[in-house]
C-alpha angles and dihedrals in degrees: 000000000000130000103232100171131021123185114216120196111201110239078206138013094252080060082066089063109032096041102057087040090055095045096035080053094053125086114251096018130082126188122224126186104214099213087053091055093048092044081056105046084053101057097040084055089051097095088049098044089048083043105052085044091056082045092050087048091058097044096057090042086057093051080050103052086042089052096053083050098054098045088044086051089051095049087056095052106040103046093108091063097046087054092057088049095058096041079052086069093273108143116216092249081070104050083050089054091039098053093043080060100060087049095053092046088048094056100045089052093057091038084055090045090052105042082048097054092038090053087042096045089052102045083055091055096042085066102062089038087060092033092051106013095032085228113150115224141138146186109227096079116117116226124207084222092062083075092060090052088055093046084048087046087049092052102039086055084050098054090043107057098031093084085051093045088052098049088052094050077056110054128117103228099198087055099052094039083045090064092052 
């Protein structure tokens, strides 16, 4: 059996210094400061690390932007509806709510499916980083961050929907009923 790896902890500061020089300057060992390594593995992940955030910011400006489509396409196709539903009684304060609300429910189910799949997905993978790599890690942890992703999701139906929900406040009923 062979000793790969030895911890050494320095009885004084100067030991920092003297230890790793004598063993960096003998043949078959080699000295690492830990908080060094790790100083350097940070900073050679930096550009993925900056890279995989400016991915996650696209990203969520595409759902965004998706999002704004689909409830302006909605809105198309549905004023009709709306319009039956203001001649019903509704006022147009209510279709505004009404359609914010949607927002707002479209976004936390999305914000639920993918907080699902990504805690899923996680613990899957978990489970061949333990099985190959022996790393212990799960998916079922909650993170405080997650609460900052439901307030984004929240803002992000808001916004929107808020253009829609203005249009349909909008809308002149007897022309829309008219076309049909």
């Amino acid at each position: 059996r062979e000793i790969t790896s030895l911890l050494v902890k320095y009885s004084s500061p100067r030991g920092k210094f003297t230890v790793p020089a004598m063993a960096n300057n003998s043949e078959g060992i080699m000295a690492a400061e830990p908080s060094i390594e790790i100083q350097q593995l940070i900073e050679l992940l930096l550009p993925a690390i900056s890279v995989m955030k400016s991915m996650a910011l696209l990203v969520m400006i595409i759902a965004a932007l998706s999002m704004f489509i689909a409830m302006f396409s909605s809105l198309k196709d549905r004023k009709y509806e709306i319009a039956l539903l203001r001649v019903s009684g509704a006022s147009s304060r209510q279709v505004f709510t009404t359609i914010i609300i949607e927002g707002l429910l479209i976004s936390i189910m999305g914000y639920v499916f993918g907080l699902v799949l990504s805690h899923l997905g996680m613990e899957i993978f978990s489970g061949y980083l333990s099985e190959n790599y022996h790393y212990d890690f799960t998916g079922w942890i909650w993170l405080e961050e997650s609460w900052y992703l439901l307030f984004g999701a929240l803002l992000i139906g808001i916004i929107s929907a808020l253009y829609p929900a203005i249009i349909a406040y909008k809308t002149d009923i007897s022309e829309i009923l008219s076309k049909k």
